[in-house]
Steps between C-alpha positions, in 0.01 A plus 500: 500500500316314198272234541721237441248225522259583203222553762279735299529283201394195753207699612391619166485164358317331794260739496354431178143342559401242200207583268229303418380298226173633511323134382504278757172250439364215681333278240322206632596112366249290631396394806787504697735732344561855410827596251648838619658707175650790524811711276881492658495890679709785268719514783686149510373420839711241676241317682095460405278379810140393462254527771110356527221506710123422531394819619658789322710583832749247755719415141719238549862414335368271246846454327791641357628501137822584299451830315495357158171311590209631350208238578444294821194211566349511826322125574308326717273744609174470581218516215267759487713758705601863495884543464690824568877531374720730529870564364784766536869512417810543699847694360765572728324533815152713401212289397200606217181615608267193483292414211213280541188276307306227578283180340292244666569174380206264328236331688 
């Protein structure tokens, strides 16, 4: 009997990971704020998610942002402080590898 429900084509499709952009930067603004920039992924991703910490480890879910977004403005942070970001992208159900950068904002 044939696979009537396209399963192989399901799984073949799902299992496609999304690529990165390769240039994800953290520059810093001032004092308080750090704009995140990065390229939409080659793969059309479906869903972006940014991450940050203060320690380079324990990320948290900073946001999430429409694919076509290429630029987001973290603010009011605390001046003169380290900030770790990461991001990764999310098609079907398999998500990127992460990529990551960092800037401490101005004293």
């Amino acid at each position: 009997m044939g696979n009537i429900y396209g399963l192989t084509g399901l799984a073949q499709s799902s299992g496609v990971r999304p690529e990165l952009c390769g240039d994800f930067t953290a520059t810093k603004v001032d004092d308080v704020s750090i704009t995140l920039t990065w390229t939409e992924a080659a793969t059309d991703p479906s869903e972006i998610q940014i991450e940050r910490s203060l320690t380079d480890g324990d990320y948290q879910l900073l946001t999430e942002v429409h694919p076509a977004v290429e630029t987001f403005t973290d603010t009011g942070l605390t001046p003169a402080t380290e900030y770790f970001y990461r991001i990764r992208y999310r098609k079907h159900q398999k998500w990127s590898d992460y990529e990551k950068d960092s800037a401490t904002t101005d004293a």
